[in-house]
C-alpha positions as CSV (number, residue, x, y, z in Angstrom):
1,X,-21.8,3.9,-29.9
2,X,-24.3,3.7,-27.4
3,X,-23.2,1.5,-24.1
4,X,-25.6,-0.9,-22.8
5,X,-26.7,-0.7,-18.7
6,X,-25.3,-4.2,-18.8
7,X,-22.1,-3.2,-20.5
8,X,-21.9,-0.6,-18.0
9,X,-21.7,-3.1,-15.0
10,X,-19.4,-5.1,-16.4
11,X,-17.1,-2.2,-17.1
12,X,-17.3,-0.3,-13.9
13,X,-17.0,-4.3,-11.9
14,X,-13.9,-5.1,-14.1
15,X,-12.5,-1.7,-12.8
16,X,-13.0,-2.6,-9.5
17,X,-11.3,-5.7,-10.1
18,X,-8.7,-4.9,-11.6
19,X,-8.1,-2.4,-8.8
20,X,-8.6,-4.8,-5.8
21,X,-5.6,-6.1,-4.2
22,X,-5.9,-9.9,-5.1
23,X,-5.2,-9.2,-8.8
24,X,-5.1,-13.0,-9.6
25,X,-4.8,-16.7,-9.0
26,X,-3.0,-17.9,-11.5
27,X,-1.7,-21.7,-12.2
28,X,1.4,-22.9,-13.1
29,X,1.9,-26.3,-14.7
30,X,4.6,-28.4,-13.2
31,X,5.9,-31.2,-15.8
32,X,8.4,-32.8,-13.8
33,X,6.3,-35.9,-12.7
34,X,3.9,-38.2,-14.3
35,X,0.3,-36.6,-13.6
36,X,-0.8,-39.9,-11.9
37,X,1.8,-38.9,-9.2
38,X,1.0,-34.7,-9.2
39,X,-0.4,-33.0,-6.1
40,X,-1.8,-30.0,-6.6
41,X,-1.8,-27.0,-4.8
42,X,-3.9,-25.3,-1.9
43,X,-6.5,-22.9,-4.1
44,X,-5.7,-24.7,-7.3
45,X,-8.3,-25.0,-9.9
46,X,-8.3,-28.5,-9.1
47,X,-8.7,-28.6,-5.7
48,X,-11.3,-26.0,-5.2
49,X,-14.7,-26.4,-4.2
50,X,-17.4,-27.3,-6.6
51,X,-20.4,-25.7,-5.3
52,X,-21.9,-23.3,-7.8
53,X,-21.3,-20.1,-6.1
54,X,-17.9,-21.2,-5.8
55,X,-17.1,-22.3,-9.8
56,X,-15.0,-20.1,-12.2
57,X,-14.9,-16.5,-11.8
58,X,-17.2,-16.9,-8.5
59,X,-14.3,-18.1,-6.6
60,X,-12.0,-15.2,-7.4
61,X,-15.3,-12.4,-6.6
62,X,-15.2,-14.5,-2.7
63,X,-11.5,-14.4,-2.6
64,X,-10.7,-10.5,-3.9
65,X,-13.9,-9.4,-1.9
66,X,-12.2,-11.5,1.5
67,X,-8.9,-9.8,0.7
68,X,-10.2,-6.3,-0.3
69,X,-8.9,-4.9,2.7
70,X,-5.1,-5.8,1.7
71,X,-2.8,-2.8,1.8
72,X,-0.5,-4.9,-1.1
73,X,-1.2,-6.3,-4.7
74,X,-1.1,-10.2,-4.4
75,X,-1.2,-12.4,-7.1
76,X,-1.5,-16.0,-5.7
77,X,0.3,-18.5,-7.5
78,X,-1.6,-22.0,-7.9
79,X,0.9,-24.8,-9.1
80,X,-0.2,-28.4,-10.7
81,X,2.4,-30.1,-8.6
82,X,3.9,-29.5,-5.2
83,X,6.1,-32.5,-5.1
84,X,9.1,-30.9,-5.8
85,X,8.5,-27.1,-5.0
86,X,12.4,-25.7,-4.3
87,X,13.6,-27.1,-7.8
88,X,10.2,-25.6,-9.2
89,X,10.8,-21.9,-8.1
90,X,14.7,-22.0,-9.0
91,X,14.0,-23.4,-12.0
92,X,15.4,-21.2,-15.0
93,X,12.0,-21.7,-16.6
94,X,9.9,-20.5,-13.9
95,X,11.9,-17.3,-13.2
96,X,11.2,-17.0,-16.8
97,X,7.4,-17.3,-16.2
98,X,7.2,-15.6,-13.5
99,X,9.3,-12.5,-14.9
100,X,6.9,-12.3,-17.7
101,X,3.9,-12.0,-15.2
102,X,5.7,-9.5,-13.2
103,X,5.6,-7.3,-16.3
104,X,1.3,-7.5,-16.0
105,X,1.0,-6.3,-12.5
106,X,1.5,-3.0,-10.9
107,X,5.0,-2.7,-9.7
108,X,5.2,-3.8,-6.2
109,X,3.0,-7.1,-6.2
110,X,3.4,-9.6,-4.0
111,X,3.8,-12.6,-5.8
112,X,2.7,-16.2,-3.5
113,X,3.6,-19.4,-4.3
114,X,1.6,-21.8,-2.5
115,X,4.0,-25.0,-1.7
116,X,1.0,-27.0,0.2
117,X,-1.4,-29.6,-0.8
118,X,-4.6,-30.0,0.7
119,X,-5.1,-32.2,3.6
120,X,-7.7,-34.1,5.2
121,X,-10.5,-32.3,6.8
122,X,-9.7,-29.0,5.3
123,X,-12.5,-27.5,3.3
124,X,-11.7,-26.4,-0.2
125,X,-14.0,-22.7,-0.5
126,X,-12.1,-20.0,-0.7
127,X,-12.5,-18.7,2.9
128,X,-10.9,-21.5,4.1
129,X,-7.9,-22.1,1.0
130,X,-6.9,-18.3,0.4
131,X,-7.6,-17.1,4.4
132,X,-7.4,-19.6,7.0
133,X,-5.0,-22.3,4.8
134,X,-2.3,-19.9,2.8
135,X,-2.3,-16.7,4.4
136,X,-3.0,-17.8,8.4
137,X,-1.5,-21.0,8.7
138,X,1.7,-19.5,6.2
139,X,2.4,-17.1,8.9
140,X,2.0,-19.4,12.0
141,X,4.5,-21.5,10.4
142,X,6.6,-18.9,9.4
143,X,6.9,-17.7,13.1
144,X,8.6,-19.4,15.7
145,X,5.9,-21.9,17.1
146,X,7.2,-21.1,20.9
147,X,5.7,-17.5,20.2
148,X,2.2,-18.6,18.6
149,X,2.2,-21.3,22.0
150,X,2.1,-18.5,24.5
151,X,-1.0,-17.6,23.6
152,X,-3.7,-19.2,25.8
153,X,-6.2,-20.7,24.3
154,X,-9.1,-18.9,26.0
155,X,-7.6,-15.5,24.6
156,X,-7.5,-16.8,21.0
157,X,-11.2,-17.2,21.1
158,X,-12.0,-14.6,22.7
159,X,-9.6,-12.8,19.9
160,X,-11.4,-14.9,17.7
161,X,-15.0,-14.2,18.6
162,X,-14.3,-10.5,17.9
163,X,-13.6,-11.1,14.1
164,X,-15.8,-10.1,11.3
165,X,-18.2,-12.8,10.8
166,X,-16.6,-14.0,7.2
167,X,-13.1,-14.0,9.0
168,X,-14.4,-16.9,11.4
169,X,-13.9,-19.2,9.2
170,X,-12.5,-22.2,11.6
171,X,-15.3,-23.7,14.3
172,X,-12.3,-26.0,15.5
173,X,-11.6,-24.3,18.8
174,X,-7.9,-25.6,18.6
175,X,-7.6,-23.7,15.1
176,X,-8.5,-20.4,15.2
177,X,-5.5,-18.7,15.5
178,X,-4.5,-18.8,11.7
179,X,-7.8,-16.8,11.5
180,X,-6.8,-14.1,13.9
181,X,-3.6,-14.1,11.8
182,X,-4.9,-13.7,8.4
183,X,-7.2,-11.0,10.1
184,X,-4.5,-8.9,11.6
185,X,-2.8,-8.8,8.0
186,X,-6.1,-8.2,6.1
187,X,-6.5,-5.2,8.5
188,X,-9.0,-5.9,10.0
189,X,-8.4,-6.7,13.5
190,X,-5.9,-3.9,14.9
191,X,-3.5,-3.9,18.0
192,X,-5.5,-1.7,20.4
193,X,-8.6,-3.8,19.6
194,X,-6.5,-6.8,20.7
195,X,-4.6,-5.3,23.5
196,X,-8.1,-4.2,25.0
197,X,-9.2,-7.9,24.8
198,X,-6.5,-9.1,26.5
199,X,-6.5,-6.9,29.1
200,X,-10.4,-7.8,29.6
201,X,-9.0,-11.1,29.2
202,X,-6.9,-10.9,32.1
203,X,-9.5,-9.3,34.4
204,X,-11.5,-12.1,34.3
205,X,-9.0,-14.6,36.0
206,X,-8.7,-12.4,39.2
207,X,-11.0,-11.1,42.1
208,X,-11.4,-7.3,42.0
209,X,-8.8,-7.0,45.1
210,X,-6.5,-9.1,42.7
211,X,-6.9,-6.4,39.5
212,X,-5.9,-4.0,41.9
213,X,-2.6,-5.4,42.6
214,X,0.9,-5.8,41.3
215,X,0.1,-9.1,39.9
216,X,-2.6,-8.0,38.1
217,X,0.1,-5.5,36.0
218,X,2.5,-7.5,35.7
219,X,-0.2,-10.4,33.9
220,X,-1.4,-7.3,32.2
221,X,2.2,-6.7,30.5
222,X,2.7,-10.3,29.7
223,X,-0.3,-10.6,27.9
224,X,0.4,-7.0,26.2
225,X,4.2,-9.1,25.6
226,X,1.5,-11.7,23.9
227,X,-0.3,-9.7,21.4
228,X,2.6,-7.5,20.6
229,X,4.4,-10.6,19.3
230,X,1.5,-11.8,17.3
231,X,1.4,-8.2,15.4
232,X,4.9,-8.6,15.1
233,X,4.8,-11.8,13.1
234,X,2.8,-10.6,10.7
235,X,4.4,-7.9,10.2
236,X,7.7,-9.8,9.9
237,X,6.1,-12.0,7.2
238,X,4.5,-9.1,5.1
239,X,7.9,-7.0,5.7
240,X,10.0,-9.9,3.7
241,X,7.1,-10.6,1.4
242,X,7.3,-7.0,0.2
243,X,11.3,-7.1,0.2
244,X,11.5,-10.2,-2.0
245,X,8.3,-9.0,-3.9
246,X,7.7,-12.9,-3.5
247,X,6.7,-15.2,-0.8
248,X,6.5,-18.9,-0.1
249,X,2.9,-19.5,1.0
250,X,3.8,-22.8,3.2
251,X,0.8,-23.3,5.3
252,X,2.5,-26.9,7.2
Protein backbone atom coordinates (compact mmCIF):
# COMPACT_ATOMS: atom_id res chain seq x y z
CA UNK A 1 0.00 0.00 0.00
CA UNK A 2 1.38 3.07 -1.17
CA UNK A 3 1.53 6.05 1.68
CA UNK A 4 0.38 9.36 0.64
CA UNK A 5 2.96 12.69 1.27
CA UNK A 6 0.08 13.79 3.41
CA UNK A 7 -0.14 10.57 5.33
CA UNK A 8 3.39 10.89 5.72
CA UNK A 9 3.20 14.18 7.77
CA UNK A 10 0.70 13.17 9.81
CA UNK A 11 2.60 10.08 10.72
CA UNK A 12 5.99 11.39 11.28
CA UNK A 13 4.00 14.79 13.36
CA UNK A 14 2.02 12.18 15.47
CA UNK A 15 5.43 10.65 16.30
CA UNK A 16 6.72 13.74 17.38
CA UNK A 17 3.86 14.06 19.52
CA UNK A 18 3.52 11.39 21.01
CA UNK A 19 7.21 11.70 21.95
CA UNK A 20 7.08 15.35 23.32
CA UNK A 21 6.87 15.80 26.94
CA UNK A 22 3.34 17.30 27.29
CA UNK A 23 1.66 14.02 26.31
CA UNK A 24 -1.83 15.41 27.12
CA UNK A 25 -4.50 17.66 28.65
CA UNK A 26 -6.97 15.64 29.53
CA UNK A 27 -10.47 16.54 31.51
CA UNK A 28 -12.01 15.07 34.20
CA UNK A 29 -15.72 15.45 34.92
CA UNK A 30 -16.53 16.44 38.43
CA UNK A 31 -20.38 15.46 39.37
CA UNK A 32 -20.52 16.55 42.71
CA UNK A 33 -22.33 19.90 42.10
CA UNK A 34 -25.10 21.15 40.07
CA UNK A 35 -23.36 22.52 36.66
CA UNK A 36 -24.93 25.92 37.27
CA UNK A 37 -22.58 26.10 40.38
CA UNK A 38 -19.20 24.30 38.50
CA UNK A 39 -15.97 26.22 38.07
CA UNK A 40 -13.82 24.91 35.72
CA UNK A 41 -10.35 24.63 35.64
CA UNK A 42 -7.23 26.75 34.50
CA UNK A 43 -6.53 25.11 30.69
CA UNK A 44 -9.84 23.46 30.67
CA UNK A 45 -11.65 23.06 27.49
CA UNK A 46 -14.04 25.44 28.65
CA UNK A 47 -12.08 28.12 29.68
CA UNK A 48 -9.65 28.30 26.89
CA UNK A 49 -9.23 30.84 24.38
CA UNK A 50 -11.40 30.89 21.28
CA UNK A 51 -9.32 32.40 18.71
CA UNK A 52 -8.83 30.07 15.78
CA UNK A 53 -5.29 29.28 16.11
CA UNK A 54 -5.96 28.48 19.54
CA UNK A 55 -9.27 25.83 18.99
CA UNK A 56 -8.97 22.02 19.30
CA UNK A 57 -5.83 20.33 18.64
CA UNK A 58 -4.18 23.90 17.97
CA UNK A 59 -4.02 24.56 21.62
CA UNK A 60 -2.22 21.34 22.44
CA UNK A 61 0.57 22.07 19.16
CA UNK A 62 1.19 25.76 21.31
CA UNK A 63 1.26 24.12 24.59
CA UNK A 64 3.61 20.74 23.78
CA UNK A 65 5.78 23.11 21.38
CA UNK A 66 6.01 25.75 24.82
CA UNK A 67 6.89 22.79 26.90
CA UNK A 68 9.11 20.80 24.41
CA UNK A 69 12.06 21.56 26.43
CA UNK A 70 10.68 19.58 29.56
CA UNK A 71 13.08 16.94 30.88
CA UNK A 72 9.64 14.91 32.26
CA UNK A 73 6.40 13.43 30.68
CA UNK A 74 3.38 15.67 31.90
CA UNK A 75 0.08 14.98 31.32
CA UNK A 76 -2.03 18.06 32.64
CA UNK A 77 -5.11 17.19 34.12
CA UNK A 78 -8.10 19.69 33.28
CA UNK A 79 -11.15 19.17 35.80
CA UNK A 80 -15.01 20.44 35.20
CA UNK A 81 -15.15 21.58 38.74
CA UNK A 82 -12.63 22.98 41.21
CA UNK A 83 -15.08 23.61 44.00
CA UNK A 84 -14.22 20.83 45.99
CA UNK A 85 -10.74 19.61 44.73
CA UNK A 86 -9.22 17.57 47.99
CA UNK A 87 -12.42 15.28 48.10
CA UNK A 88 -12.04 15.11 44.20
CA UNK A 89 -8.38 13.62 44.15
CA UNK A 90 -9.03 11.16 47.24
CA UNK A 91 -11.94 10.12 45.80
CA UNK A 92 -11.98 6.23 45.25
CA UNK A 93 -13.33 6.98 41.83
CA UNK A 94 -10.70 9.23 40.71
CA UNK A 95 -7.76 7.08 41.87
CA UNK A 96 -9.56 4.74 39.75
CA UNK A 97 -9.48 7.12 36.71
CA UNK A 98 -6.45 8.23 37.20
CA UNK A 99 -4.80 4.52 37.65
CA UNK A 100 -6.24 3.65 34.36
CA UNK A 101 -4.52 6.71 32.60
CA UNK A 102 -1.33 5.90 34.29
CA UNK A 103 -1.38 2.58 32.41
CA UNK A 104 -1.27 4.94 28.84
CA UNK A 105 1.71 6.93 29.53
CA UNK A 106 5.29 6.09 29.73
CA UNK A 107 6.24 5.12 33.20
CA UNK A 108 7.34 8.07 35.01
CA UNK A 109 4.80 10.81 34.00
CA UNK A 110 4.05 13.49 35.85
CA UNK A 111 0.54 13.61 36.35
CA UNK A 112 -0.91 17.66 37.27
CA UNK A 113 -3.98 18.41 38.63
CA UNK A 114 -4.91 21.86 38.17
CA UNK A 115 -6.98 23.05 41.43
CA UNK A 116 -7.38 26.85 40.08
CA UNK A 117 -10.09 28.56 38.29
CA UNK A 118 -9.40 31.43 36.13
CA UNK A 119 -9.47 34.89 37.45
CA UNK A 120 -10.00 38.24 36.28
CA UNK A 121 -7.62 39.67 33.95
CA UNK A 122 -5.85 36.50 33.19
CA UNK A 123 -5.73 35.68 29.51
CA UNK A 124 -6.96 32.20 28.58
CA UNK A 125 -4.12 31.20 25.45
CA UNK A 126 -2.10 28.65 26.25
CA UNK A 127 1.08 30.69 27.01
CA UNK A 128 -0.51 32.28 29.68
CA UNK A 129 -2.88 28.99 31.27
CA UNK A 130 -0.17 26.15 30.86
CA UNK A 131 3.23 28.62 31.50
CA UNK A 132 2.66 31.69 33.31
CA UNK A 133 -0.80 30.37 35.33
CA UNK A 134 -0.05 26.46 36.29
CA UNK A 135 3.40 25.87 36.00
CA UNK A 136 4.94 29.57 37.26
CA UNK A 137 2.44 30.80 39.58
CA UNK A 138 2.20 26.78 41.03
CA UNK A 139 5.68 27.01 42.00
CA UNK A 140 5.69 30.62 43.55
CA UNK A 141 3.00 29.41 45.67
CA UNK A 142 4.50 26.38 46.38
CA UNK A 143 7.67 28.19 47.81
CA UNK A 144 7.79 30.16 50.75
CA UNK A 145 6.59 33.72 49.59
CA UNK A 146 9.55 35.39 52.00
CA UNK A 147 12.00 33.72 49.43
CA UNK A 148 10.20 34.80 46.01
CA UNK A 149 10.06 38.61 48.11
CA UNK A 150 13.88 38.94 48.24
CA UNK A 151 14.02 39.29 44.92
CA UNK A 152 14.13 42.96 43.76
CA UNK A 153 12.00 43.88 41.39
CA UNK A 154 14.57 45.45 39.04
CA UNK A 155 16.41 42.04 38.91
CA UNK A 156 13.29 40.11 37.96
CA UNK A 157 13.00 42.15 34.79
CA UNK A 158 16.09 42.29 34.07
CA UNK A 159 15.86 38.19 34.56
CA UNK A 160 12.89 38.64 32.71
CA UNK A 161 14.02 40.61 29.69
CA UNK A 162 16.59 37.79 29.09
CA UNK A 163 13.86 35.14 28.36
CA UNK A 164 13.05 33.67 25.03
CA UNK A 165 10.60 35.91 23.50
CA UNK A 166 7.50 33.19 23.82
CA UNK A 167 8.49 32.84 27.61
CA UNK A 168 7.62 36.66 28.16
CA UNK A 169 4.41 36.14 28.35
CA UNK A 170 3.44 38.72 31.37
CA UNK A 171 3.88 42.72 30.29
CA UNK A 172 2.72 43.35 34.03
CA UNK A 173 5.99 44.43 35.45
CA UNK A 174 4.81 43.23 39.07
CA UNK A 175 4.21 39.62 37.43
CA UNK A 176 6.92 38.40 35.73
CA UNK A 177 8.40 36.24 38.10
CA UNK A 178 6.09 33.14 37.52
CA UNK A 179 7.69 33.56 33.95
CA UNK A 180 11.19 33.38 35.07
CA UNK A 181 9.94 30.36 37.13
CA UNK A 182 8.23 28.34 34.52
CA UNK A 183 11.51 29.23 32.38
CA UNK A 184 13.97 27.85 34.82
CA UNK A 185 11.92 24.47 34.90
CA UNK A 186 11.32 24.38 31.06
CA UNK A 187 15.16 24.72 30.91
CA UNK A 188 15.55 27.34 29.45
CA UNK A 189 16.99 29.95 31.50
CA UNK A 190 19.98 28.25 33.56
CA UNK A 191 21.87 29.30 36.81
CA UNK A 192 25.00 30.74 35.41
CA UNK A 193 22.92 32.73 32.96
CA UNK A 194 21.13 34.15 36.07
CA UNK A 195 24.01 34.42 38.40
CA UNK A 196 25.82 36.54 35.55
CA UNK A 197 22.65 38.88 35.53
CA UNK A 198 22.68 39.45 38.95
CA UNK A 199 26.07 40.09 39.34
CA UNK A 200 25.65 42.78 36.27
CA UNK A 201 22.71 43.62 38.29
CA UNK A 202 24.62 44.54 41.19
CA UNK A 203 27.31 46.51 39.42
CA UNK A 204 25.02 48.83 38.35
CA UNK A 205 23.95 50.25 41.89
CA UNK A 206 27.63 51.21 42.77
CA UNK A 207 30.40 53.65 41.52
CA UNK A 208 33.43 51.77 40.11
CA UNK A 209 35.43 52.54 43.56
CA UNK A 210 32.28 50.89 45.21
CA UNK A 211 32.61 47.36 42.87
CA UNK A 212 35.94 47.26 44.06
CA UNK A 213 35.21 46.99 47.64
CA UNK A 214 34.06 44.65 50.32
CA UNK A 215 30.56 45.79 49.95
CA UNK A 216 30.37 45.18 46.57
CA UNK A 217 31.14 41.11 47.47
CA UNK A 218 29.34 40.82 49.93
CA UNK A 219 25.98 42.40 47.65
CA UNK A 220 27.40 40.11 45.08
CA UNK A 221 26.86 36.88 47.42
CA UNK A 222 23.53 37.96 48.57
CA UNK A 223 22.22 38.34 45.32
CA UNK A 224 24.09 34.87 44.31
CA UNK A 225 21.97 33.78 47.95
CA UNK A 226 18.96 35.17 45.67
CA UNK A 227 19.13 33.28 42.51
CA UNK A 228 20.32 30.14 44.14
CA UNK A 229 17.03 30.03 46.12
CA UNK A 230 15.01 30.61 43.07
CA UNK A 231 16.78 27.44 41.26
CA UNK A 232 16.22 25.72 44.39
CA UNK A 233 12.44 26.05 44.35
CA UNK A 234 11.98 24.68 41.35
CA UNK A 235 13.90 22.15 41.85
CA UNK A 236 12.09 21.39 45.16
CA UNK A 237 8.69 21.43 43.25
CA UNK A 238 9.83 19.19 40.30
CA UNK A 239 11.88 16.85 42.90
CA UNK A 240 8.28 16.03 44.74
CA UNK A 241 6.38 16.14 41.53
CA UNK A 242 8.65 13.28 40.24
CA UNK A 243 8.46 11.45 43.84
CA UNK A 244 4.62 11.41 43.96
CA UNK A 245 4.48 10.95 40.08
CA UNK A 246 1.62 13.52 40.78
CA UNK A 247 1.41 17.24 41.55
CA UNK A 248 -1.19 19.69 42.62
CA UNK A 249 -0.90 22.52 40.06
CA UNK A 250 -2.32 25.39 42.57
CA UNK A 251 -1.42 28.50 40.90
CA UNK A 252 -3.18 30.96 44.07
Amino acid sequence: MRITEGQLRRIIREEIIGEAPLDDIITYNVNQRQRSERTPSIAHPSTRSRYKRTRGAGYMDIARDLMRSTKDNWVIITPSDTGNNYLTVNSPRFKEWLDEKRTQHPAGTIFAFVSGTPVGGDFNTPAWAVIHDLLGHSIESNTAAVRMRRIPRALRLALHSALPSELQISENRDDVLPDILAAILLGRLDIDTAHRISKDYVSQLRDEQDRRGEFFERAVRQHEDIIDDMFAAVDEFVTDARAEGFVNLAPW
